[in-house]
C-alpha positions in Angstrom: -32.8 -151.2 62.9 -29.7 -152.9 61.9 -29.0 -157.0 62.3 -26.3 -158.3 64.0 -23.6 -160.4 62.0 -24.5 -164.4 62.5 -21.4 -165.1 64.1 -22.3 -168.0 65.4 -23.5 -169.9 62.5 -20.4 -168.5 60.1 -17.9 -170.0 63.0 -20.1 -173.6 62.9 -19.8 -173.4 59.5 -16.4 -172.6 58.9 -14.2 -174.4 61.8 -16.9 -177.2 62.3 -18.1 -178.5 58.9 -15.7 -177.0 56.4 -12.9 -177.5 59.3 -10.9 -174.8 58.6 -7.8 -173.7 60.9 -8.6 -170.6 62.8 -6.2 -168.4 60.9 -7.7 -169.6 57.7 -11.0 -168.9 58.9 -10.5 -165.8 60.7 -8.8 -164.0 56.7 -11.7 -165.3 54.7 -14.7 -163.5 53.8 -18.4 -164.5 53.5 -18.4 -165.0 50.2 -14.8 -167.6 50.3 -16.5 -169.2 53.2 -19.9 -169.7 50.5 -17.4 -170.9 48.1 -15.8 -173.2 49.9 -19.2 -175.1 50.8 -20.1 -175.0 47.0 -16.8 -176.8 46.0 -17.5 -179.3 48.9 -21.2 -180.2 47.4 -22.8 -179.0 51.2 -25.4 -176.3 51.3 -24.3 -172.9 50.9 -25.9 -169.5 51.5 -28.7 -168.3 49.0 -27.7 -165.4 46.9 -30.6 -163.4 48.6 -28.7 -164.0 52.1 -25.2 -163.3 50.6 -26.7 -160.1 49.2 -28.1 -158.8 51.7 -24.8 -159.5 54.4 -22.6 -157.8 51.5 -24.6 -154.6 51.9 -24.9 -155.0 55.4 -21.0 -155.7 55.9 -18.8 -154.0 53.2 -15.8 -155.4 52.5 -13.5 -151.9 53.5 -11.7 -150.3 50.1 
């Protein structure tokens, strides 16, 4: 059974806390979007979570 993608908390994340314009947030990927809360000192996703959305949601070659 597959997951669905926590689109709700990635947009919260991104446009609310990290306030990043839509365009900005829109070309980033999970893992800039985990960055950017680690260079802003706020929580970020575990490396378990990251992980297992990276397998679930391949970046396309």
């Amino acid at each position: 059974m597959s997951r669905r993608f926590p689109w709700a908390a990635y947009m919260a994340a991104g446009l609310g806390q990290l306030r990043l314009p839509p365009e900005a947030f829109w070309a980033a990927t999970p893992r800039e979007i985990a960055a950017a809360f680690a260079t802003t000192g706020r929580d970020t996703l575990s490396r378990n979570h990251l992980d297992d959305l990276l397998r679930r949601y391949p970046d396309k070659p």
